[in-house]
N, C-alpha and C positions, 0 to 999 in steps of 0.2 A: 745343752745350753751353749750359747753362741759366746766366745767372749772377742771382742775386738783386740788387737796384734797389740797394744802398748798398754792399755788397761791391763791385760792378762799379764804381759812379761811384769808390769809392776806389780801385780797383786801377788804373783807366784814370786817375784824376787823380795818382796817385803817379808812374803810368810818361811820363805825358805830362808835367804841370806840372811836376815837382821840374826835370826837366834843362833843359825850358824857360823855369825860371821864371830861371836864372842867364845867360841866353845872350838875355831876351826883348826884339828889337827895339822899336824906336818904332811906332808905328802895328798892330802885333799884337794878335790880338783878347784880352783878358783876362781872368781867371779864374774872374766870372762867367759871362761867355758860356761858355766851355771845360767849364763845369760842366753850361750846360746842355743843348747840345749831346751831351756823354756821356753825359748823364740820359738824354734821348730816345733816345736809340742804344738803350742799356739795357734802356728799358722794351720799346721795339719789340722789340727781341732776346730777352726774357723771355716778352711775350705769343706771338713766333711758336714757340718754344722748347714752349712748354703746350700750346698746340694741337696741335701736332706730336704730342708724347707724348699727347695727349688721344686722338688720330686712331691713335695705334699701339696704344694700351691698347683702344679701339671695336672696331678688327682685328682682336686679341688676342682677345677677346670674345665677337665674331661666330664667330672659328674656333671658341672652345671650346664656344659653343651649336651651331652643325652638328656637333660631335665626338658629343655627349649626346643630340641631335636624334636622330642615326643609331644610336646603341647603345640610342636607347629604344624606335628604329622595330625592330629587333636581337631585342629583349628581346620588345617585343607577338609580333611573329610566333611566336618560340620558347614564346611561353605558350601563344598558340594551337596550336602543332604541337604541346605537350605534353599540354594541355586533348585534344586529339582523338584523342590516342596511348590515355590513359587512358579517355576513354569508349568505343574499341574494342575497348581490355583489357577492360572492364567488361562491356560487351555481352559479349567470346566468354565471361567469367567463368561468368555468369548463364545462357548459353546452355549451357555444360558442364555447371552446377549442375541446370538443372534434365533435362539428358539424364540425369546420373548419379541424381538422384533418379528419375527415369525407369524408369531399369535396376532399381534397387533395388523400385524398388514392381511390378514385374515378377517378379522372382525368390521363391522358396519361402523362408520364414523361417530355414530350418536353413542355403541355400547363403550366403543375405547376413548370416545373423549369420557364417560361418568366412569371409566374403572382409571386413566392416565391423573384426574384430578385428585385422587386418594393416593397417588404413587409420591416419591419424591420426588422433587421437582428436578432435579438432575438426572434421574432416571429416567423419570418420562422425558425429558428435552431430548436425552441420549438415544433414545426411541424415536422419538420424533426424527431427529437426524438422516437416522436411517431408512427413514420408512422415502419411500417416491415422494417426491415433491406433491403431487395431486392427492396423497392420501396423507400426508401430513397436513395440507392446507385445509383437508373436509374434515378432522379431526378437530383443529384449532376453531375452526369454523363454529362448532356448536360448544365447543368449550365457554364455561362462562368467562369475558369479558379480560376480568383480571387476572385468572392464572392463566388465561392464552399470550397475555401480554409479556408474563413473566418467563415465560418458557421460551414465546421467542425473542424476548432478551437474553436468556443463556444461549440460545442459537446461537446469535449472531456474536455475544461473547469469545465461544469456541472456535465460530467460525473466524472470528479474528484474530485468534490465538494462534489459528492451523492445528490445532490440537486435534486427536480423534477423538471419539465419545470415549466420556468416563467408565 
């Protein structure tokens, strides 16, 4: 326990001095000495007292840097597994993307306008995008009326966006 340098000299001079000072032989040492003697106790007792807690709070410290140390080492890995999850998604994305435009730019304008009106509309617009201009235009062409309108409303959306297909 820690005691601060004038608390301690008074609590060890009150507990020592008072009873001895009624009771204090001849040749005893007197109440400067006694004072200073309990000083040095004090201080020594003070300074080991800091260090101590100096050295538990350093402990203290060091664990909760290895604690942060490991949840950061935690964190990098898991960005990396996420980072890699995502550009696989990405790749098979782009890799569907452009089979499915694939498909389409294969098919007769009448089969892929009745299978593009069942798709989402952002999907097939993103389709649409890609496909040549001449086979996109005979697509829309036989599309009925109102989701050809709406589709190439998201064209040109995107196209004003500069954005690529979704």
């Amino acid at each position: 326990m820690m005691c601060m340098r004038p608390a301690c000299v008074s609590l060890i001079l009150t507990a020592l001095i008072a009873p001895a000072a009624a009771e204090q032989p001849a040749g005893s040492p007197d109440t400067a000495d006694l004072r200073k003697v309990v000083e040095e106790y004090c201080t020594a007792v003070t300074d080991l007292a800091a260090e101590r807690r100096a050295a538990r709070q350093a402990a203290a410290l060091q664990e909760l840097q290895a604690t942060v140390d490991a949840r950061l080492t935690l964190l990098e890995d898991r960005a990396k597994e996420l980072a890699d999850l995502i550009a696989k998604r990405d790749a098979l994305r782009n890799l569907a993307r452009k089979e499915l435009v694939d498909i389409y730019a294969g098919m007769d304008a009448e089969a892929a306008a009745a299978q593009m009106e069942r798709l989402d509309m952002r999907l097939a617009s993103s389709v649409l995008r890609q496909l040549k201009p001449r086979q996109a235009s005979a697509i829309l062409d036989v599309m009925k009326p109102e989701l050809a309108a709406q589709m190439a409303r998201l064209i040109a959306v995107a196209a004003a966006d500069g954005k690529s297909p979704p």
